[in-house]
Backbone as ProteinMPNN parsed JSONL, in Angstrom:
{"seq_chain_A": "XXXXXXXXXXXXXXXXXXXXXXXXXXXXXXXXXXXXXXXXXXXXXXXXXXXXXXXXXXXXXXXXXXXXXXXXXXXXXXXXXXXXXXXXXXXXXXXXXXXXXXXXXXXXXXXXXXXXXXXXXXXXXXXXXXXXXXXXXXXXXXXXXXXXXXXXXXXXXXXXXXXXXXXXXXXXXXXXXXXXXXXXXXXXXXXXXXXXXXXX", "coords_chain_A": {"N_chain_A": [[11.756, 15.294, 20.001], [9.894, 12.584, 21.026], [8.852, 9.913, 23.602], [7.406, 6.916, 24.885], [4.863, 4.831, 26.365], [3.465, 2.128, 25.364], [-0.131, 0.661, 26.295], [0.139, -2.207, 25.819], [2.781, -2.384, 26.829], [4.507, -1.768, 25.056], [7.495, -0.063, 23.794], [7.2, 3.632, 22.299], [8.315, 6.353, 19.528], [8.173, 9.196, 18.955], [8.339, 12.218, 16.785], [9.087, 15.872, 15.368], [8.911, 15.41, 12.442], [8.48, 12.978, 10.335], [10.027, 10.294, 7.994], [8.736, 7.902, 7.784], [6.031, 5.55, 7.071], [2.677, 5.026, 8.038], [1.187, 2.304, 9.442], [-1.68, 1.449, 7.309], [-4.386, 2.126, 5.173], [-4.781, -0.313, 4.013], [-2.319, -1.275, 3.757], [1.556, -1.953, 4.639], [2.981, -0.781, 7.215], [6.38, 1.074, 7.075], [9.671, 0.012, 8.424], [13.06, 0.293, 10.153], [15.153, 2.474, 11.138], [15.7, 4.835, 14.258], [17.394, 6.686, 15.319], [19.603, 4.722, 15.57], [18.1, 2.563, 16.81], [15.839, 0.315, 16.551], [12.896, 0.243, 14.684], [9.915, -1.336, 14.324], [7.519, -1.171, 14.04], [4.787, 1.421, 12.423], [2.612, 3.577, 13.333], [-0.464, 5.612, 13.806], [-1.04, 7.353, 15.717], [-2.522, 9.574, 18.994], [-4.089, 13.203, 18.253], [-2.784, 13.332, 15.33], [-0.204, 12.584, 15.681], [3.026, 11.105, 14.946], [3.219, 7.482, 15.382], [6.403, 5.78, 16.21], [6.928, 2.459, 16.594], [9.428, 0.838, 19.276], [12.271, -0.986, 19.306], [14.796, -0.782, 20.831], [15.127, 1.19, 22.961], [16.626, 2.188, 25.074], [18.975, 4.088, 24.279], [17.836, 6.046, 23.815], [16.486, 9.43, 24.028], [14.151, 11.969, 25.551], [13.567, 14.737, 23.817], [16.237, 14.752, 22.19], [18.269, 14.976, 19.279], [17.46, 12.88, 16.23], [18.557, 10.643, 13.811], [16.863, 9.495, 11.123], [15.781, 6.258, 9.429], [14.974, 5.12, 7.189], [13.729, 1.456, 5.793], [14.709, 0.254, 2.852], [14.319, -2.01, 1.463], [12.016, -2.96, 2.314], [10.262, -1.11, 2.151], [10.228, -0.821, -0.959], [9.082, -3.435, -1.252], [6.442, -3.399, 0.062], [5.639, -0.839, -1.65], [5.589, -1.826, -4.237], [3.493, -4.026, -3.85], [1.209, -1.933, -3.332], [1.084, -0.587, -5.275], [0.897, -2.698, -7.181], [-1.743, -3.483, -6.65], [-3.403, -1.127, -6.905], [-3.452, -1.411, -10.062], [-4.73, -3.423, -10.201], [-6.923, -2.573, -9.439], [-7.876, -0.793, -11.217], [-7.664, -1.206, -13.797], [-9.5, -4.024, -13.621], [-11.853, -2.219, -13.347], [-12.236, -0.483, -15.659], [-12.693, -2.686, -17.748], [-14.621, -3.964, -17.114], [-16.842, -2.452, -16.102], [-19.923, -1.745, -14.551], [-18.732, -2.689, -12.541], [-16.646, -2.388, -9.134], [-14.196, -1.028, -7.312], [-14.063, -2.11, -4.126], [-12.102, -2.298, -1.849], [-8.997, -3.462, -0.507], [-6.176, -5.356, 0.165], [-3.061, -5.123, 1.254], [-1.081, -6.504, 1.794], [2.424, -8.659, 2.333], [2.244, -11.493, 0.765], [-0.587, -12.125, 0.852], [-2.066, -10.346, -0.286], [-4.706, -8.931, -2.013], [-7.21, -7.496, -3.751], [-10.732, -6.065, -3.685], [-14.391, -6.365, -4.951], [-17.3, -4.732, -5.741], [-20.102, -6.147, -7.365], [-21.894, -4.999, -8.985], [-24.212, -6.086, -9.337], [-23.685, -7.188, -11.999], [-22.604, -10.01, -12.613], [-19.602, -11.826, -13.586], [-17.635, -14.185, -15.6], [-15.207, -15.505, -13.486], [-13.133, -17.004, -14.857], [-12.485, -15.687, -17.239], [-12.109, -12.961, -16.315], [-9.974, -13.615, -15.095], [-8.088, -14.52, -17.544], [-8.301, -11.83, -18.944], [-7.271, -9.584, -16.918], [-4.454, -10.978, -17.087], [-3.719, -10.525, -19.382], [-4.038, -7.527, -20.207], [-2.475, -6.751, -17.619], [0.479, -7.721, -18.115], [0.753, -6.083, -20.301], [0.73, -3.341, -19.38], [2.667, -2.842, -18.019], [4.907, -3.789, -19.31], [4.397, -1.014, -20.842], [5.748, 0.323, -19.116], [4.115, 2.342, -17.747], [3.879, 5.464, -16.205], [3.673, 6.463, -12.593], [1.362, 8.615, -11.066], [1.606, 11.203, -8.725], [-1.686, 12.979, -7.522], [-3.117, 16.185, -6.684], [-3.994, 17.256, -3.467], [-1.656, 16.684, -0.422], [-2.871, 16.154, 1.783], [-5.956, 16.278, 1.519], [-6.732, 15.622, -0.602], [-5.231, 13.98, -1.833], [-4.042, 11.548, -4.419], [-3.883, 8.439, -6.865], [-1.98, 8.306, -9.81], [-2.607, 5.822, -12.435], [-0.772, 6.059, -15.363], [-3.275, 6.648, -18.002], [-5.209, 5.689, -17.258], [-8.119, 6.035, -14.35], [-7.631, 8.031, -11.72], [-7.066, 7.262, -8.421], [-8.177, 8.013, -4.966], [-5.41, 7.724, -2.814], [-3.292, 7.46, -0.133], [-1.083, 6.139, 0.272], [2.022, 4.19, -0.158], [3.897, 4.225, -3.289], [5.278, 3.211, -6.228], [7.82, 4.819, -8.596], [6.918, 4.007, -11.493], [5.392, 1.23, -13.295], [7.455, -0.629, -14.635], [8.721, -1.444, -12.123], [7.319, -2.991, -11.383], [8.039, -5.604, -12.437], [6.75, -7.994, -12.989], [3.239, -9.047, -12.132], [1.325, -11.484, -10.548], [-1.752, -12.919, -11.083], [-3.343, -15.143, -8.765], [-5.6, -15.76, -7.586], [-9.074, -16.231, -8.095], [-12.52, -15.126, -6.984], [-15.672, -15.451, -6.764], [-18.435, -14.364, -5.072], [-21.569, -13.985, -3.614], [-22.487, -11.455, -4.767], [-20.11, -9.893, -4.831], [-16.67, -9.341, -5.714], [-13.151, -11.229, -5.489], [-10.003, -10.568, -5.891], [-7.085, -12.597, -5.556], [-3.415, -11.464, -5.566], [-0.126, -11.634, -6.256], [3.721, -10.935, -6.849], [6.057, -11.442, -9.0]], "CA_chain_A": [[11.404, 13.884, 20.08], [8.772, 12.033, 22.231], [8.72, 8.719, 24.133], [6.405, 7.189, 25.843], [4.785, 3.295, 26.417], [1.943, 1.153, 24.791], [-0.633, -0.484, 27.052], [0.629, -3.793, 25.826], [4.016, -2.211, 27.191], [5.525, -1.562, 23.957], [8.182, 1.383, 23.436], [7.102, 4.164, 21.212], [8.828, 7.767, 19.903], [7.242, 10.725, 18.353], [9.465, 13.026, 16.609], [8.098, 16.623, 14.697], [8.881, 15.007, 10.966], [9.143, 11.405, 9.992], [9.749, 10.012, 6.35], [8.167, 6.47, 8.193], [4.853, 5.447, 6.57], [2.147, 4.671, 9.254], [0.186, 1.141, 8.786], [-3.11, 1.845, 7.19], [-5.0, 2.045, 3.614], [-4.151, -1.472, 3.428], [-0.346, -1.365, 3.665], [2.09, -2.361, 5.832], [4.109, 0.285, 8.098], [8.119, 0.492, 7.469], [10.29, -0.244, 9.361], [14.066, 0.634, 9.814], [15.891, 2.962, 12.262], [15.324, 5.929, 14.345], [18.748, 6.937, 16.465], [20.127, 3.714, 15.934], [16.837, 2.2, 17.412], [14.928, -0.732, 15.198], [11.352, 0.211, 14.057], [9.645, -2.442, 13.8], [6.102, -1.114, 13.186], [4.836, 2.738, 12.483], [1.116, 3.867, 13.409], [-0.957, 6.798, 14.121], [-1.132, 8.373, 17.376], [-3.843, 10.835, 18.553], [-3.884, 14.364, 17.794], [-1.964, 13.343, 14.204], [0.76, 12.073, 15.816], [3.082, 9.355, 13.798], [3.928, 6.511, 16.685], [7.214, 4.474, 16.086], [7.399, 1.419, 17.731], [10.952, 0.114, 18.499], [12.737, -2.503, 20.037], [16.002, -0.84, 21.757], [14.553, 2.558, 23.319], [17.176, 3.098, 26.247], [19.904, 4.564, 23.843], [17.014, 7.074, 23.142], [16.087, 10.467, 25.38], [13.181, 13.05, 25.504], [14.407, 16.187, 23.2], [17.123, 14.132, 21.306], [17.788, 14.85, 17.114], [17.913, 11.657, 15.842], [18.706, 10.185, 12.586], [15.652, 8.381, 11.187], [16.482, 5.786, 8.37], [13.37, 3.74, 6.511], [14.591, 0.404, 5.439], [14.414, 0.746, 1.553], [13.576, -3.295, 0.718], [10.466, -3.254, 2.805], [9.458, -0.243, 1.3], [9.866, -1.131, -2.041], [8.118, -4.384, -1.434], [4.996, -2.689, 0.021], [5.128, 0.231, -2.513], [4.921, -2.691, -4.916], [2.402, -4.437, -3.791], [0.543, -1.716, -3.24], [0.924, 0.101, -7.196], [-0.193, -3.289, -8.037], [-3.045, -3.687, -6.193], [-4.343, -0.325, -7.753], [-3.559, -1.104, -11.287], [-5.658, -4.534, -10.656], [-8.649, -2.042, -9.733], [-8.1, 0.069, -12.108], [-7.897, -1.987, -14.903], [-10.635, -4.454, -13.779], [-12.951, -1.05, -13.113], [-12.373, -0.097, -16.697], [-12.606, -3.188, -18.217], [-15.343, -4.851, -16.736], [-17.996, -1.731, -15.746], [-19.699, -1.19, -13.517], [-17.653, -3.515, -11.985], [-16.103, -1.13, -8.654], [-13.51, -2.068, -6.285], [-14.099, -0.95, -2.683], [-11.437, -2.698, -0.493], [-8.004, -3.79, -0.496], [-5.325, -5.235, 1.516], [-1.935, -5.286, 0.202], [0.256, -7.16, 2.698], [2.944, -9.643, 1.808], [1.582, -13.291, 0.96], [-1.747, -12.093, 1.434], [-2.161, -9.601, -0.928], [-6.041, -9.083, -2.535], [-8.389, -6.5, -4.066], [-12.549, -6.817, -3.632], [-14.724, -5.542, -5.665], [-18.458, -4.734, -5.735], [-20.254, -6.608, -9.013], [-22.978, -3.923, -8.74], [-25.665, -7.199, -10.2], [-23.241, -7.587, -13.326], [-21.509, -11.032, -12.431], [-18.716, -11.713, -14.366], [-17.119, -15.34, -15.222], [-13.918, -15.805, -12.926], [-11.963, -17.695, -16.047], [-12.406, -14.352, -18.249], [-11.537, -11.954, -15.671], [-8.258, -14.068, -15.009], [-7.251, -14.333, -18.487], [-7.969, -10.88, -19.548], [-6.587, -9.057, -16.696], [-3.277, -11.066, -16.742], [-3.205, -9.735, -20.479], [-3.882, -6.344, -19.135], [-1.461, -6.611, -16.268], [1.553, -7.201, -18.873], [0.759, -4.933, -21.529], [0.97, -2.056, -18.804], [4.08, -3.209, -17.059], [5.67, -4.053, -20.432], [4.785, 0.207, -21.299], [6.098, 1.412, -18.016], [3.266, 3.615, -17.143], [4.325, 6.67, -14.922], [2.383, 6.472, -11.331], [2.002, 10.197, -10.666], [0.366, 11.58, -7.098], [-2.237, 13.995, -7.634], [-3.932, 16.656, -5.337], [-3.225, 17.936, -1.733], [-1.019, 15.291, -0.036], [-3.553, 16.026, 3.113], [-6.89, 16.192, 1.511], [-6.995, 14.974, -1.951], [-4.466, 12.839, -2.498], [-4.591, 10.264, -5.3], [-2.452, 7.755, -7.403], [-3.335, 7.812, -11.302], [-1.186, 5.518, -13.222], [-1.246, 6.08, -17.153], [-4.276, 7.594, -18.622], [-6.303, 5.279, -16.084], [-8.554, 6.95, -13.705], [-6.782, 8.453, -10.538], [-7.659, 6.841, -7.02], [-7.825, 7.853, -3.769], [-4.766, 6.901, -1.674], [-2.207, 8.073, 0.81], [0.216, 4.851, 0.63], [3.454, 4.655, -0.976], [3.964, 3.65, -4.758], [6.609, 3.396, -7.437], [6.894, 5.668, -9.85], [6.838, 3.838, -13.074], [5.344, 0.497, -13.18], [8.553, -1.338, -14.854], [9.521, -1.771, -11.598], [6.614, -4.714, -11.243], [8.31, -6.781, -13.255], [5.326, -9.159, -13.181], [2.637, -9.256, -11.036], [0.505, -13.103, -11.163], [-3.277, -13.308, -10.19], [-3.353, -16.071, -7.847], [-7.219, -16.51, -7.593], [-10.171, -14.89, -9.065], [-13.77, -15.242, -6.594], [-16.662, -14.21, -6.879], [-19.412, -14.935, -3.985], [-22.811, -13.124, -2.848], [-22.408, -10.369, -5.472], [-18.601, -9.564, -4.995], [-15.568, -9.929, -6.349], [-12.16, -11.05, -5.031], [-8.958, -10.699, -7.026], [-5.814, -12.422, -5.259], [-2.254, -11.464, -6.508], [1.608, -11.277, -5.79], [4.441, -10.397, -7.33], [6.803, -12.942, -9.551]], "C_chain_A": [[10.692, 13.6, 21.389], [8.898, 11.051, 22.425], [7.518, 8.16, 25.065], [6.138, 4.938, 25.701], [3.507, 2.827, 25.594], [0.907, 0.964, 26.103], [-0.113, -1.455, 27.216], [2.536, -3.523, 26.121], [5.29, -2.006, 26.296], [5.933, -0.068, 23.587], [7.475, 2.459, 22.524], [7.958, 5.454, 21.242], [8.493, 8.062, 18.897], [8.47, 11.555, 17.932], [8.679, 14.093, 15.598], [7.976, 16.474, 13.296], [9.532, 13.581, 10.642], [8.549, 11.482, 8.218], [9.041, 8.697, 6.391], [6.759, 6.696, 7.481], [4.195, 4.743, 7.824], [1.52, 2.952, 8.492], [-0.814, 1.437, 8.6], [-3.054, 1.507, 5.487], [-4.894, 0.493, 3.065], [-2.595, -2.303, 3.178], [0.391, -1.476, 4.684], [3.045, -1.187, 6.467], [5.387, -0.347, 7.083], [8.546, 0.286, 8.099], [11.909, 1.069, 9.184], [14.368, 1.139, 11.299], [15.298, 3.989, 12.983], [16.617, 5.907, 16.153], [19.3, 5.941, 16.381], [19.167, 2.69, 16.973], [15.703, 1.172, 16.404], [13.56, -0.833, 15.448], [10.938, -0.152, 13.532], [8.162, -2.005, 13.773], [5.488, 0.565, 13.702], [3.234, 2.75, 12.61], [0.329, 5.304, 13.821], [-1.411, 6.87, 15.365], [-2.599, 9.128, 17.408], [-3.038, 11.946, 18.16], [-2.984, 14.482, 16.583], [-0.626, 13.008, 14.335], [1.237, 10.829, 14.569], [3.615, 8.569, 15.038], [4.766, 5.883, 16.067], [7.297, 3.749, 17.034], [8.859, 0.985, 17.865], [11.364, -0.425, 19.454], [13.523, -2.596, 21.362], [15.964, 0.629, 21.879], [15.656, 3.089, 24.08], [18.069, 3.991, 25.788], [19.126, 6.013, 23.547], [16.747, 8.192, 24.328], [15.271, 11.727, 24.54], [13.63, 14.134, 24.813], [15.606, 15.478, 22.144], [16.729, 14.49, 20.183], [18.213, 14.075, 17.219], [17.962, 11.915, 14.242], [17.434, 9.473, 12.346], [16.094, 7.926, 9.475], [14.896, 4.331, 7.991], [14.079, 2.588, 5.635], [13.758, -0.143, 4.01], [13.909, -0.509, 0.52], [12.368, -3.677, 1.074], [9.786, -2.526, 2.364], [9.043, -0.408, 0.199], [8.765, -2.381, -1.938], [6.939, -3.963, -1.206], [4.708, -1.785, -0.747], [4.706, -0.547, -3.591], [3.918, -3.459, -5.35], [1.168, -3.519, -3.922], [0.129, -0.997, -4.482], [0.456, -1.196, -7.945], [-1.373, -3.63, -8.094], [-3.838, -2.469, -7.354], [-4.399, -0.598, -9.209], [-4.173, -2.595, -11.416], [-6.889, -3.575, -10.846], [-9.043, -1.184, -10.028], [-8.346, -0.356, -13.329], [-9.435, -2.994, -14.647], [-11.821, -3.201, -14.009], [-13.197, -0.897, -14.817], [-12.564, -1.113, -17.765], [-14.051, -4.166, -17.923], [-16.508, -3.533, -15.886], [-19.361, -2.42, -15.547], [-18.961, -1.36, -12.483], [-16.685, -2.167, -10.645], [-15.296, -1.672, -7.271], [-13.564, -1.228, -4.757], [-13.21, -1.912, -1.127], [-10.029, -3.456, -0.953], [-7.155, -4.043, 0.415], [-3.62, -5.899, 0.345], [-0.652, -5.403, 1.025], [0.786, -8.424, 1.888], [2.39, -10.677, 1.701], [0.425, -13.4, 1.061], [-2.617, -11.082, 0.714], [-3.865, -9.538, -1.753], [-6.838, -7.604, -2.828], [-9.626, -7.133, -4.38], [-13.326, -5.278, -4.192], [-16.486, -5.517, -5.57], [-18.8, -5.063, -6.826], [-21.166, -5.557, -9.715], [-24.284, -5.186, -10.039], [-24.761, -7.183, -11.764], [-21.906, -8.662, -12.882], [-20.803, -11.723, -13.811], [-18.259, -13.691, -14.249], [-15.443, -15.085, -14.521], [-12.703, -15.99, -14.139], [-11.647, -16.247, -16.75], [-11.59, -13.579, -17.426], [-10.142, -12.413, -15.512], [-7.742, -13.681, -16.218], [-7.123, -13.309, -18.83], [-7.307, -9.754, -18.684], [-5.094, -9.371, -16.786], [-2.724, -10.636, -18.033], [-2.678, -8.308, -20.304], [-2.488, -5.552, -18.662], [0.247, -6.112, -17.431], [1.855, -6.055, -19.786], [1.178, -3.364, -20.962], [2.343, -1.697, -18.25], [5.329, -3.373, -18.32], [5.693, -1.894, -21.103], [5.192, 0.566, -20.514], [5.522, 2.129, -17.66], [4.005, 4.513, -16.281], [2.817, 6.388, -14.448], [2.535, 7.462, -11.358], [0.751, 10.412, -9.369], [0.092, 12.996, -7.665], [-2.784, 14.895, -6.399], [-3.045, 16.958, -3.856], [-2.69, 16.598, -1.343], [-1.948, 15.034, 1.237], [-5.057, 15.723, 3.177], [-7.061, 15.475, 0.369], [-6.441, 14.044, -2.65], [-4.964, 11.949, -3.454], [-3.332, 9.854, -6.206], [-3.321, 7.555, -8.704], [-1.623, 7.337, -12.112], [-1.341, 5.619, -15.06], [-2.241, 7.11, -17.357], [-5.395, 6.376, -17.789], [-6.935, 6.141, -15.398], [-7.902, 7.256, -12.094], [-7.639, 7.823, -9.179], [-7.403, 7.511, -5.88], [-6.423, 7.221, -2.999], [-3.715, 7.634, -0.792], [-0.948, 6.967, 1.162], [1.282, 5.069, -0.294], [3.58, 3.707, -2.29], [5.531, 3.79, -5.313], [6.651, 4.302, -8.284], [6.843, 5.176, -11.553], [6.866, 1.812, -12.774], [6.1, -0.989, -13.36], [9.091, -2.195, -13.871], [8.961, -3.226, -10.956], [7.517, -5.556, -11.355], [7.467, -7.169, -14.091], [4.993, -9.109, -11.987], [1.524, -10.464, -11.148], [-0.684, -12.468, -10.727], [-3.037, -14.498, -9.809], [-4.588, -16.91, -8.073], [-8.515, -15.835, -7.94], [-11.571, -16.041, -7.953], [-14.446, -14.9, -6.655], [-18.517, -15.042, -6.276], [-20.362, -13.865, -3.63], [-22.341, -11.752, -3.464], [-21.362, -9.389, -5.283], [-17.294, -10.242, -5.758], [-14.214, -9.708, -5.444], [-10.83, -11.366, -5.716], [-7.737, -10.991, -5.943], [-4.504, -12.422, -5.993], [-0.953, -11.921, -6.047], [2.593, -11.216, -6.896], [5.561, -11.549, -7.592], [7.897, -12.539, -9.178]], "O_chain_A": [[10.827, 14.162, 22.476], [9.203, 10.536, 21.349], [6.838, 8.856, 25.819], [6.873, 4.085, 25.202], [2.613, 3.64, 25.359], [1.514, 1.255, 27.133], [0.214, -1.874, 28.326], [3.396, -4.301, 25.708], [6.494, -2.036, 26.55], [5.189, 0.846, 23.229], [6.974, 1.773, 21.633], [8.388, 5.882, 22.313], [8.467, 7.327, 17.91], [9.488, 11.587, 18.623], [7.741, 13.621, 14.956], [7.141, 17.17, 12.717], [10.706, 13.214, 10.688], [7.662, 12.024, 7.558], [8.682, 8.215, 5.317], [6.338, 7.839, 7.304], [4.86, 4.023, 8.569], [1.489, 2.641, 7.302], [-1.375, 1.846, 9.617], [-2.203, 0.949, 4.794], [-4.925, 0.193, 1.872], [-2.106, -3.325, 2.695], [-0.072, -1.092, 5.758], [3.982, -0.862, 5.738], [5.519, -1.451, 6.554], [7.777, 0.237, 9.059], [11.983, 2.117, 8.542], [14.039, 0.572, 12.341], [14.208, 4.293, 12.497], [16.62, 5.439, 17.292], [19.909, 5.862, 17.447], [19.734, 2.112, 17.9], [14.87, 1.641, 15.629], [13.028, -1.672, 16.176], [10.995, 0.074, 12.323], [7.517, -2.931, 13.28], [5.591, 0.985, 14.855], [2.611, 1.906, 11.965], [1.151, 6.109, 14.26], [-2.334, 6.188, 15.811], [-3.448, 9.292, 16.532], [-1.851, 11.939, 17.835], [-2.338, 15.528, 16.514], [0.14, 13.069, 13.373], [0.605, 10.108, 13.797], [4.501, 9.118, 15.693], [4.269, 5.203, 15.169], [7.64, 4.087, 18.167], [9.531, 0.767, 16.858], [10.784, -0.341, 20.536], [13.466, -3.364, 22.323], [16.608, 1.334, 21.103], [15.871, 4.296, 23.965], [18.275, 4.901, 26.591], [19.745, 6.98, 23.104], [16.803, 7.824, 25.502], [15.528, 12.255, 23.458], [14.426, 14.683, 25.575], [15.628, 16.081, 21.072], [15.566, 14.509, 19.783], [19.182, 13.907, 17.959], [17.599, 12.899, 13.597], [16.913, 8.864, 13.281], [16.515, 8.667, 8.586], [14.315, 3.323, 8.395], [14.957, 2.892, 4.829], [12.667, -0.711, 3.956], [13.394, -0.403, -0.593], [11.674, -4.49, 0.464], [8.649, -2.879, 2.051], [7.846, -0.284, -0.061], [7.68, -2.281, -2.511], [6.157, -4.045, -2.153], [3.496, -1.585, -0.823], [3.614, -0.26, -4.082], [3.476, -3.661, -6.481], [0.159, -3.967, -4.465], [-1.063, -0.812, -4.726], [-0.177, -1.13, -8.998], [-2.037, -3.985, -9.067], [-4.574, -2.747, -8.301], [-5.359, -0.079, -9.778], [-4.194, -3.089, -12.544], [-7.657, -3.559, -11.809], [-10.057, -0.6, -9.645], [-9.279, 0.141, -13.959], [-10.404, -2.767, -15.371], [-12.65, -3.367, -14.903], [-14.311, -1.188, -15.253], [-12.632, -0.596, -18.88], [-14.336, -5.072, -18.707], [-16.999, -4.004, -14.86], [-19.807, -3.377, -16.18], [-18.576, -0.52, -11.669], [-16.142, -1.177, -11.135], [-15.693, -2.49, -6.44], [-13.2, -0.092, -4.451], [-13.558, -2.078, 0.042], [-10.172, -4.13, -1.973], [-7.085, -3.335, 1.42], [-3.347, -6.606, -0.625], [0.39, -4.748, 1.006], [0.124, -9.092, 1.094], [1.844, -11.002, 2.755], [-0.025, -14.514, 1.332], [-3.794, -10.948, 1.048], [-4.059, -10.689, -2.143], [-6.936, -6.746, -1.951], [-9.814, -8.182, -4.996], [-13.154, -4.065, -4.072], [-16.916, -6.622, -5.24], [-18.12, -4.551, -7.716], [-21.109, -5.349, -10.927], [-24.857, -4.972, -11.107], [-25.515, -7.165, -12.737], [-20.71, -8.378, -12.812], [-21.404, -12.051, -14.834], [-18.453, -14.381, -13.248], [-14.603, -14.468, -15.176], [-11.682, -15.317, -14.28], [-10.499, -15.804, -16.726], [-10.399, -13.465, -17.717], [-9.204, -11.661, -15.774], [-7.017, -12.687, -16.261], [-5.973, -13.094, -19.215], [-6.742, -8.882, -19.343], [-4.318, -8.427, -16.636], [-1.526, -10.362, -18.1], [-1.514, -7.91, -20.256], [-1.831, -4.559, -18.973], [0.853, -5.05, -17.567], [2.856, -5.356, -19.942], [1.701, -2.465, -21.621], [2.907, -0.614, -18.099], [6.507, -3.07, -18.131], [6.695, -1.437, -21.653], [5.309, 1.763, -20.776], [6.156, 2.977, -17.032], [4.874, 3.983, -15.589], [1.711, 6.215, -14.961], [3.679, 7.83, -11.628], [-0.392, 9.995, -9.184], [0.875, 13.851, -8.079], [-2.884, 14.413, -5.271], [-1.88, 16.865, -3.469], [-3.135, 15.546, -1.802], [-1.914, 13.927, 1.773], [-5.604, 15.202, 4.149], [-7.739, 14.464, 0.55], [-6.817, 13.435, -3.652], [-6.133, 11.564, -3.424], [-2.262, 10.444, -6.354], [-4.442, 7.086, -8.902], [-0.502, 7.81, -12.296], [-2.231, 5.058, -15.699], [-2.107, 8.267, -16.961], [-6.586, 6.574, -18.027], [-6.525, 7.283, -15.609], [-7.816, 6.245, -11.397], [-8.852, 8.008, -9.081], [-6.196, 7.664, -5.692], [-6.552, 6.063, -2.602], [-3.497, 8.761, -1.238], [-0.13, 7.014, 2.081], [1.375, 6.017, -1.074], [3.347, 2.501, -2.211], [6.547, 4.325, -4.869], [5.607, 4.692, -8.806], [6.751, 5.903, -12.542], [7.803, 1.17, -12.298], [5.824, -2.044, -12.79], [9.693, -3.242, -14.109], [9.552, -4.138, -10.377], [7.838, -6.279, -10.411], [7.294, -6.968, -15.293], [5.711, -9.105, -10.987], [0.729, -10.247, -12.061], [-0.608, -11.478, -10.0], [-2.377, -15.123, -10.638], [-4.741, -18.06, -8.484], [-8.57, -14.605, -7.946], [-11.641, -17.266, -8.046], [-14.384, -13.67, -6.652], [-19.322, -15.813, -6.799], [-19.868, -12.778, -3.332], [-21.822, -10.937, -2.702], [-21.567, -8.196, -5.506], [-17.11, -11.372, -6.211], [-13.962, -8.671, -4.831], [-10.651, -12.526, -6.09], [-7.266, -10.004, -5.378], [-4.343, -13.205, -6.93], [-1.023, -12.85, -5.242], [2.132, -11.505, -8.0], [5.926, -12.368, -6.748], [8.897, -13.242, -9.323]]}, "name": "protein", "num_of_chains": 1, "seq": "XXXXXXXXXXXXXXXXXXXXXXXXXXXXXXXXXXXXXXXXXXXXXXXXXXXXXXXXXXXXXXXXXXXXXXXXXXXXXXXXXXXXXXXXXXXXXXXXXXXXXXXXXXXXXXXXXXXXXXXXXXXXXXXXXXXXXXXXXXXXXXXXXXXXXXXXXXXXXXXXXXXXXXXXXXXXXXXXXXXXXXXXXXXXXXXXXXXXXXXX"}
């Protein structure tokens, strides 16, 4: 284990295997423990480091095994958000071609996938109603999420017989565990598209 400071003076510790998810791809870090120590936000370091940030460092020392404990309702909520984000832009992709989604952010309350129209603009009303058809029909079969590929180079998340994406964030494995996921707001400005969601 490693310690060390921020700039902005904030704790961090390095350790040679964390189960912590960093913040990136759109997703929010975990949180949780590490020695009895509250990690309150996980990020990438240089040289591939994982940085935990945490709150109550002094109980902590250079070389120490710790316990490290990921706090399993924040997870789920971001693995949530973020298996639904993809199966908005997977489903719109396939449903609405060429239609191609190139950005996402899949934080609490704030949640959204954007999409490129590629010059085939779409009405807003349609796209609402027919993905929120969509949305249930998939969540109602349970799809299996399954991770494909190297976890370092190729990674990807393909849910169903959809087409597999790119990602390195953390999912569910079987979409049931949605529930329901709403669309919020459907935009579509200067030859993009923006799909907001959350989770009922």
């Amino acid at each position: 284990m490693d310690m060390g400071l921020q700039p902005d003076g904030r704790s961090w510790v390095s350790v040679d295997r964390s189960p912590f998810h960093p913040q990136g791809g759109g997703q929010k870090s975990d949180r949780g423990t590490i020695g009895g120590a509250t990690v309150t936000h996980v990020m990438h370091g240089d040289g591939g480091n994982v940085l935990h940030l945490v709150e109550d460092p002094p109980s902590l020392h250079v070389g120490d095994e710790v316990d490290l404990c990921v706090d399993p309702v924040w997870r789920k909520m971001n693995s949530t958000l973020h298996t639904a984000g993809h199966l908005i832009a997977t489903i719109v992709e396939q449903r609405f071609s060429p239609v191609r989604a190139y950005g996402a952010h899949h934080w609490p309350g704030e949640a959204r996938v954007e999409f490129n129209l590629a010059g085939a603009p779409i009405d807003p009303a349609r796209i609402e109603a027919e993905l929120a058809v969509d949305l249930a029909t998939a969540i109602d079969a349970n799809l299996l999420v399954a991770v494909e590929g190297d976890p370092y180079t190729t990674r990807a998340i393909r849910i169903g017989s959809y087409s597999a994406i790119p990602c390195g964030g953390t999912h569910v494995s079987y979409l049931g565990v949605l529930v329901s996921v709403s669309v919020k707001k459907v935009r579509q400005k200067a030859g993009t598209l923006r799909i907001s969601y959350d989770l009922n």
